[in-house]
TILUMPA-156146 format. One record per atom (N, C-alpha, C): residue number from 1; residue in one letter; atom name; x, y, z. Coordinates in nm, 2 decimals, decimal comma, always signed. Layout:
BEGIN
<NUM A CA <X Y Z>>
...
This chain:
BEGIN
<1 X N <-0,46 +3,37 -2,30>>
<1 X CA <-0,57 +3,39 -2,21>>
<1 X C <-0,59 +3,54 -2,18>>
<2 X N <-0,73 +3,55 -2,19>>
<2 X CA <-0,76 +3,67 -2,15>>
<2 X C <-0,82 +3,68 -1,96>>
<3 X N <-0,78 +3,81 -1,93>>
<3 X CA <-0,83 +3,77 -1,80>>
<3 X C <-0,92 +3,96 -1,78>>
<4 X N <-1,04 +3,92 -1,69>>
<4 X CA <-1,08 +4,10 -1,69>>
<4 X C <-1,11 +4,12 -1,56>>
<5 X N <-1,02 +4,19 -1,53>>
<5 X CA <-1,00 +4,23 -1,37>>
<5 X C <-1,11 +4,30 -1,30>>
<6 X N <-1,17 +4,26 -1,21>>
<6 X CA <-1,24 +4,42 -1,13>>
<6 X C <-1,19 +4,41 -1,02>>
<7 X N <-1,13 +4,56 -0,94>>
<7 X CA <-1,09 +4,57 -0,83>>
<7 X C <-1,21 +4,65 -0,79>>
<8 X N <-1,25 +4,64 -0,65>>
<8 X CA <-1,36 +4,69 -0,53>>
<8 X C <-1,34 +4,74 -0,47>>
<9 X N <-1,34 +4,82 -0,40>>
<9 X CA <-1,34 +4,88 -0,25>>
<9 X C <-1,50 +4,93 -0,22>>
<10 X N <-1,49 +4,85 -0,11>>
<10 X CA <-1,68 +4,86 -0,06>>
<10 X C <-1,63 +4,85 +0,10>>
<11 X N <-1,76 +4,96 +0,13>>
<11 X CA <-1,73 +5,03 +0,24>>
<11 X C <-1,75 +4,85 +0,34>>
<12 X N <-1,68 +4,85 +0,46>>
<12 X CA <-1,70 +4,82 +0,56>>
<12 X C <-1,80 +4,75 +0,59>>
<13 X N <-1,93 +4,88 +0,61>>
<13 X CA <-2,04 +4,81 +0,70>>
<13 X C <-2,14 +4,74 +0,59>>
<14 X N <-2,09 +4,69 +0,49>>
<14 X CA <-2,17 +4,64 +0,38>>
<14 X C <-2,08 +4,52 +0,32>>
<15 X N <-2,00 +4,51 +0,35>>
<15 X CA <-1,85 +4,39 +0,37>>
<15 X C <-1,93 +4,26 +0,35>>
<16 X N <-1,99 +4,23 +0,48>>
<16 X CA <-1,99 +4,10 +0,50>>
<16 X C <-2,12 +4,09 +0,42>>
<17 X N <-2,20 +4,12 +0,38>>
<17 X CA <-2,37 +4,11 +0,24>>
<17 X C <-2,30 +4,12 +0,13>>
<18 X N <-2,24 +4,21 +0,09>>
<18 X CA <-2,14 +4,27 -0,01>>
<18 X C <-2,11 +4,09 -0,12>>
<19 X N <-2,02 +4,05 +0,02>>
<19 X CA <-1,93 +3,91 +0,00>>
<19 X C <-2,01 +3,81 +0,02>>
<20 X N <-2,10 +3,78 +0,05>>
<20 X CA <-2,19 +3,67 +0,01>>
<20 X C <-2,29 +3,69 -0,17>>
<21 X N <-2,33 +3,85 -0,13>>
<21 X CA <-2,40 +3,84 -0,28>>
<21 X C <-2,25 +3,84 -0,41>>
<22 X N <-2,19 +3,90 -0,39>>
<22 X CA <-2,13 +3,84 -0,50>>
<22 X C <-2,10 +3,74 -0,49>>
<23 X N <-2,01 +3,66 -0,45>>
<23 X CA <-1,97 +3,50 -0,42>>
<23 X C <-2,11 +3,41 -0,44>>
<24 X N <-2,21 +3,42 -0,43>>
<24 X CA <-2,33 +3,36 -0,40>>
<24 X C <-2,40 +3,40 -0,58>>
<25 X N <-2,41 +3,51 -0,58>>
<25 X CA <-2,51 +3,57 -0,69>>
<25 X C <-2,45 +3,63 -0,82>>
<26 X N <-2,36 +3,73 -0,78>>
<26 X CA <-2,34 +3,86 -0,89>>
<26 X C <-2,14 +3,74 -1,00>>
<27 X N <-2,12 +3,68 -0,90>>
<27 X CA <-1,98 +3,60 -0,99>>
<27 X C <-2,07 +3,49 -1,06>>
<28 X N <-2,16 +3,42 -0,99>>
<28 X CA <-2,21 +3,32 -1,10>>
<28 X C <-2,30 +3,33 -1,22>>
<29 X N <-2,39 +3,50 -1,16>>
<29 X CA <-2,44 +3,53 -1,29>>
<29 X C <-2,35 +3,59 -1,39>>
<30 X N <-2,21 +3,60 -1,36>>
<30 X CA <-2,13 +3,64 -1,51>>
<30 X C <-2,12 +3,53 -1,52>>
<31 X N <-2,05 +3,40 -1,47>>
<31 X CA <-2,01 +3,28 -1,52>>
<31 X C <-2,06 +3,25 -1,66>>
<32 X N <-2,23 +3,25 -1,57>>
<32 X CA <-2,33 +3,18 -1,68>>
<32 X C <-2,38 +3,25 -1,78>>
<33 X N <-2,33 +3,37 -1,82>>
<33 X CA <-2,31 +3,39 -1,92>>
<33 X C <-2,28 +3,35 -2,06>>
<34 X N <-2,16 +3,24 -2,02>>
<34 X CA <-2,15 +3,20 -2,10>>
<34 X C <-1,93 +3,22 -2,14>>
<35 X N <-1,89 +3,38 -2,10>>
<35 X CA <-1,82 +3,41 -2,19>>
<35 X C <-1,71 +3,41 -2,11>>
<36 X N <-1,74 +3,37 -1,94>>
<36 X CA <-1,58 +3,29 -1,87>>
<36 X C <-1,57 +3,14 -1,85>>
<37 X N <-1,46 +3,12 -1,83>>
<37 X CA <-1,44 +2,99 -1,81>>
<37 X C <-1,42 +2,96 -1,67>>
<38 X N <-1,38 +3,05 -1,57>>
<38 X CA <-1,36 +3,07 -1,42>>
<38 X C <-1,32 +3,22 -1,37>>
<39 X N <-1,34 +3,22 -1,25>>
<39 X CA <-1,29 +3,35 -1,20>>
<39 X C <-1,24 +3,31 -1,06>>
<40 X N <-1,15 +3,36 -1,04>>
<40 X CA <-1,12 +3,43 -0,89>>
<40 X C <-1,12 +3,53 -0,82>>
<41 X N <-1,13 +3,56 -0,69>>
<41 X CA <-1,19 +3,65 -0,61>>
<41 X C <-1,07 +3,64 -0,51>>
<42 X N <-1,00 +3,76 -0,47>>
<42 X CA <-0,90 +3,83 -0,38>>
<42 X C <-0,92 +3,93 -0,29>>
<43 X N <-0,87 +3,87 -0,18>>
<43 X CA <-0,90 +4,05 -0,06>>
<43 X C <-0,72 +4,06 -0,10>>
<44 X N <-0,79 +4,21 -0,12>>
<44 X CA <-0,64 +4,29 -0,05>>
<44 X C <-0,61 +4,33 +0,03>>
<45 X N <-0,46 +4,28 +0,10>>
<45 X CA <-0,44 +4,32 +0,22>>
<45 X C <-0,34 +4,46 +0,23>>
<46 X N <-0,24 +4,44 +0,12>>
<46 X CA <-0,16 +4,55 +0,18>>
<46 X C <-0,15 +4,62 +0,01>>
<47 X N <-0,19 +4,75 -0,02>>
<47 X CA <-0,20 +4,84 +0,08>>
<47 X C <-0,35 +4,82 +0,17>>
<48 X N <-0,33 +4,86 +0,25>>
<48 X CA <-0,48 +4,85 +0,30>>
<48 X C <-0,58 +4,97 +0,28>>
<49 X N <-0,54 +5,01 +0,25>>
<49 X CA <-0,66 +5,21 +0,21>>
<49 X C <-0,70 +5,27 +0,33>>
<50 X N <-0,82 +5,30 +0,34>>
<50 X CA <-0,86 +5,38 +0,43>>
<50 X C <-0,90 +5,31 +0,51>>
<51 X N <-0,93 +5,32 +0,68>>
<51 X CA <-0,95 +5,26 +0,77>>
<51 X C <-1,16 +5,18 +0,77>>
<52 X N <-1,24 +5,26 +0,68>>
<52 X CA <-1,33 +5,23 +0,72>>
<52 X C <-1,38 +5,15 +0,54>>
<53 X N <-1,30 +5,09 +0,46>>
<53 X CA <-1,30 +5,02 +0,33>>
<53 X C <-1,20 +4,90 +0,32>>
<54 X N <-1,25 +4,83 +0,26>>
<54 X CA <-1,20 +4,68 +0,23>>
<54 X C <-1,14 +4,65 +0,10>>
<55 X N <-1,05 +4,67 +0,03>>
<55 X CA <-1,05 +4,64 -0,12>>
<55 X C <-1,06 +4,45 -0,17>>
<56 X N <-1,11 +4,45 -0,31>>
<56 X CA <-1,12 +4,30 -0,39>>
<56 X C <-1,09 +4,32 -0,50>>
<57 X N <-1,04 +4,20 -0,55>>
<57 X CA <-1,04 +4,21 -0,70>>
<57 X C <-1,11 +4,05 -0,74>>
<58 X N <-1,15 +4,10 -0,85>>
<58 X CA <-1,19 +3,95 -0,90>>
<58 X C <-1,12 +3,88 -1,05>>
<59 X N <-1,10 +3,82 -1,09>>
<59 X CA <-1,06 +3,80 -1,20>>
<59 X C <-1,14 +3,71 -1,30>>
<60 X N <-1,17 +3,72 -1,40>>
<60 X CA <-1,27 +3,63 -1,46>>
<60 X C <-1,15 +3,60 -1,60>>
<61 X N <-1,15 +3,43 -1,63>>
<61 X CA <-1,07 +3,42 -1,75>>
<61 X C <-1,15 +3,37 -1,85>>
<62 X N <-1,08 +3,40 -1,94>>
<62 X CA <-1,15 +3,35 -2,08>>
<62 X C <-1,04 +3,36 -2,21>>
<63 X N <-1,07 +3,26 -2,32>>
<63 X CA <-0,95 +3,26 -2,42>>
<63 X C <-0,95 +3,38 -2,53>>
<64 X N <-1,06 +3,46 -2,51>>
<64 X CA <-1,00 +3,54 -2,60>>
<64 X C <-1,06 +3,69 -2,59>>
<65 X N <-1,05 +3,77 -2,67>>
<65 X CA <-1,05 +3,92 -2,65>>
<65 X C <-1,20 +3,89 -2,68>>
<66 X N <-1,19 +3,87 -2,85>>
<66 X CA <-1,36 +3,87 -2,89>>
<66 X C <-1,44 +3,83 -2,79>>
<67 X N <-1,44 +3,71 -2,67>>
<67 X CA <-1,51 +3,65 -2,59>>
<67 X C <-1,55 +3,80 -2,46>>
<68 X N <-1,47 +3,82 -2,46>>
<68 X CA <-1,42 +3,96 -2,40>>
<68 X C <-1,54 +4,05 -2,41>>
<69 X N <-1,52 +4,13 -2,52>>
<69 X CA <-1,57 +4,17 -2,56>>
<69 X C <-1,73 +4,20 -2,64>>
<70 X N <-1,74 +4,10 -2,66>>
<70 X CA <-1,89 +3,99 -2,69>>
<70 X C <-1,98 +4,06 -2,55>>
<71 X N <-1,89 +3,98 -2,47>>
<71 X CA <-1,97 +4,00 -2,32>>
<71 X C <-2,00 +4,14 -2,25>>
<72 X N <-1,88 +4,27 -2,31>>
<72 X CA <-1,91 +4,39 -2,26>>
<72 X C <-1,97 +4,47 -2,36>>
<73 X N <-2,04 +4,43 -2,44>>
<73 X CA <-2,11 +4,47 -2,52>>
<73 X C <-2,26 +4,46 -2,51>>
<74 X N <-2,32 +4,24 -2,46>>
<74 X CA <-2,40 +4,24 -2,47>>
<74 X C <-2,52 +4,20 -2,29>>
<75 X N <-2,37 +4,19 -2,18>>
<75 X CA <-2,41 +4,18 -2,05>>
<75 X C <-2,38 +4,29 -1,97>>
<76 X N <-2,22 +4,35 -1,99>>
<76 X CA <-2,14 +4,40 -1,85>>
<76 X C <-2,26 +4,50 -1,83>>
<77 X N <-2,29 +4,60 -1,93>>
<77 X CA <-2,41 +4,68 -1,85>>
<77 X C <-2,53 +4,67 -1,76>>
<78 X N <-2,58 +4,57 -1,77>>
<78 X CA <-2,68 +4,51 -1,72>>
<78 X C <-2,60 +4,47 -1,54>>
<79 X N <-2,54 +4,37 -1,56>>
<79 X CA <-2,49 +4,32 -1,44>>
<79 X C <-2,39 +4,39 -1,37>>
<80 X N <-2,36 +4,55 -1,45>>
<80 X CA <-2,31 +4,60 -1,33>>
<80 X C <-2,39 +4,72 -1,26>>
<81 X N <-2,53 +4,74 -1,38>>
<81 X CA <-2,65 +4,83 -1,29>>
<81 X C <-2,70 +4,73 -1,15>>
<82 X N <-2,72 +4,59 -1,21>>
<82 X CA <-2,75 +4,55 -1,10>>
<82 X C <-2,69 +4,56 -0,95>>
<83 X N <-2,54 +4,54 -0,93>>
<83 X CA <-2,45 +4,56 -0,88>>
<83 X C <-2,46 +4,69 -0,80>>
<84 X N <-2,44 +4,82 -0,88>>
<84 X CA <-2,48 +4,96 -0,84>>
<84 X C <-2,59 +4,94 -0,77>>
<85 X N <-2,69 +4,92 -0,82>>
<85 X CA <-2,84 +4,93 -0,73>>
<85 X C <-2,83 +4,87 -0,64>>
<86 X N <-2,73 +4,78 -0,59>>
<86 X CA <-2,80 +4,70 -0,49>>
<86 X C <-2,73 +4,75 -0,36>>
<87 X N <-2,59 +4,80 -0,43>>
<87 X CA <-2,49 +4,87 -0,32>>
<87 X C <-2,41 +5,00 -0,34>>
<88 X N <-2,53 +5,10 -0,39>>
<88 X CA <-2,52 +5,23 -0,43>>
<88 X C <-2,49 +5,31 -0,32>>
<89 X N <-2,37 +5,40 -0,41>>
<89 X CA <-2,32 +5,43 -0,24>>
<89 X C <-2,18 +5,38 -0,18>>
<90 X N <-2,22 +5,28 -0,17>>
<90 X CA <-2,11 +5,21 -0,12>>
<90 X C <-1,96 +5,11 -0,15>>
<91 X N <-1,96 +5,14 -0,28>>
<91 X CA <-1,83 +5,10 -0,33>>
<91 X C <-1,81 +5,16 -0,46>>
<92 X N <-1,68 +5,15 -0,49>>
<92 X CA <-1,59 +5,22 -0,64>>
<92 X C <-1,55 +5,10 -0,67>>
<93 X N <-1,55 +5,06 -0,82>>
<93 X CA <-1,48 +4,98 -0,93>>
<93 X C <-1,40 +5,07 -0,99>>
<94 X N <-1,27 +4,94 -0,99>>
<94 X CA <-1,17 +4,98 -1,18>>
<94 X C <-1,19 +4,86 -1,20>>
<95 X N <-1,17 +4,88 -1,35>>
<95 X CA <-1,18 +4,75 -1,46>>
<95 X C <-1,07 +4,74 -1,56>>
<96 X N <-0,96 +4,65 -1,53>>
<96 X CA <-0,91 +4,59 -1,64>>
<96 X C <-0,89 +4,52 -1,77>>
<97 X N <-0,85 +4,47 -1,84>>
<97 X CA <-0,83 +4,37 -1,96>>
<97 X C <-0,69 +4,33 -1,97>>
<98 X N <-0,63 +4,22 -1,92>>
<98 X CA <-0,47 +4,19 -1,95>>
<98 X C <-0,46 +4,06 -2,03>>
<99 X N <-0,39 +4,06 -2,13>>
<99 X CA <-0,32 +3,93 -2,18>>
<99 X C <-0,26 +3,86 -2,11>>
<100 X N <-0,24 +3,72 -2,05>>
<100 X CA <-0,14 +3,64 -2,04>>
<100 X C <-0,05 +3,58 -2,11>>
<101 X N <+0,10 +3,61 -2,11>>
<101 X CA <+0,21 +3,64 -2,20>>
<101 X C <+0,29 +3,52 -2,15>>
C-alpha cells in the first residue's frame, strides 16, 4: 500500500472554511479521481507550532506507486492551484510518498 501524505498548517482565522472546503470539496475531488481508494484527515496536536496556526495531515491510500504517480502527473497540479487560490496566503504544505511494510 501506498499512502501520499499532505501535512498543512493554515493560519487560524481561515481554520474553520479551510475545514469544511476540504472535507466537503478539495478530499472528494481527489477521491474521484479515480487513483485513491480512501483517505484520512488528522489535526495535530502536539507539537502544536505557533500560537496563531493549526497543523493537518491527510493521507490518501492507494495500491500502488504507478497509481501514485499516474495521479501526480495528470491531476496533483490542477487541484493543488485550486487549493492555493482559494487560500493564498494562508497555509504551507509538505508532501509525502511512504510504503506500507
Amino acid at each position: 500500500m501506498i499512502i501520499y501524505s499532505v501535512t498543512i498548517i493554515v493560519k487560524k482565522e481561515v481554520e474553520k472554511e479551510w475545514l469544511e472546503w476540504m472535507k466537503n470539496t478539495h478530499i472528494q475531488n481527489i477521491i474521484k479521481t479515480g487513483y485513491f481508494a480512501s483517505s484520512k484527515m488528522f489535526k495535530i496536536l502536539i507539537p502544536s507550532g505557533v500560537p496563531d496556526e493549526i497543523t493537518y495531515m491527510v493521507q490518501y491510500e492507494t495500491d500502488s506507486f504507478e497509481k501514485y504517480k499516474e495521479y501526480s502527473e495528470k491531476e496533483a497540479s490542477r487541484l493543488q492551484r485550486e487549493h492555493a487560490s482559494k487560500f493564498l496566503g494562508k497555509f504551507t504544505a509538505a508532501r509525502a510518498i511512504m510504503e506500507e511494510i
